[in-house]
C-alpha positions in Angstrom: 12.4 3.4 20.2 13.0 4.2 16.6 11.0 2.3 14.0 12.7 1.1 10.6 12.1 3.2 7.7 9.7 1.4 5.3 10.5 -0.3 2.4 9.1 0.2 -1.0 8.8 -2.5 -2.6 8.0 -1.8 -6.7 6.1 -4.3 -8.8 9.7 -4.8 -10.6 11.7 -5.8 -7.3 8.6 -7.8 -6.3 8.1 -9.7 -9.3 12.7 -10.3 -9.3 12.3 -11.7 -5.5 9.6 -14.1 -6.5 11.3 -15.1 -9.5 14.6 -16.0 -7.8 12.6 -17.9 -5.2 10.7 -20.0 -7.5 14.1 -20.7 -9.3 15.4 -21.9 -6.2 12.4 -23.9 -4.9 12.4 -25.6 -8.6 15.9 -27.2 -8.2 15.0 -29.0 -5.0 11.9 -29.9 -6.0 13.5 -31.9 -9.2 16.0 -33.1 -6.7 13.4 -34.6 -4.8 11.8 -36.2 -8.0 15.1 -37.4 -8.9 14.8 -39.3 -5.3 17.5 -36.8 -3.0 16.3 -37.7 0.5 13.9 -34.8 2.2 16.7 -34.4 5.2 19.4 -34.2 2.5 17.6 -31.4 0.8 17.2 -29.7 4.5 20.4 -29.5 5.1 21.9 -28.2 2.1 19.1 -25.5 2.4 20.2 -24.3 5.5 24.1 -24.0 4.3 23.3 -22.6 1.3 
């Protein structure tokens, strides 16, 4: 069995991934403020 080489992960990258999360969580939380059904906002998770 091989194991996977590790993956350093610096404060920059860290601080990018959690920043384009957040972005991304933001929109479908307004969307559900602005009333977009839950299932709705499922769906075009999974496909996008």
């Amino acid at each position: 069995m091989k194991c996977a080489a590790p993956v350093i992960v610096t404060r920059d990258l860290y601080h990018d991934l959690l920043n384009e999360r957040s972005i991304t969580m933001g929109k479908y939380f307004i969307a559900w403020l602005l009333g977009v059904p839950v299932f709705l906002l499922v769906i075009i998770y999974f496909i996008f």
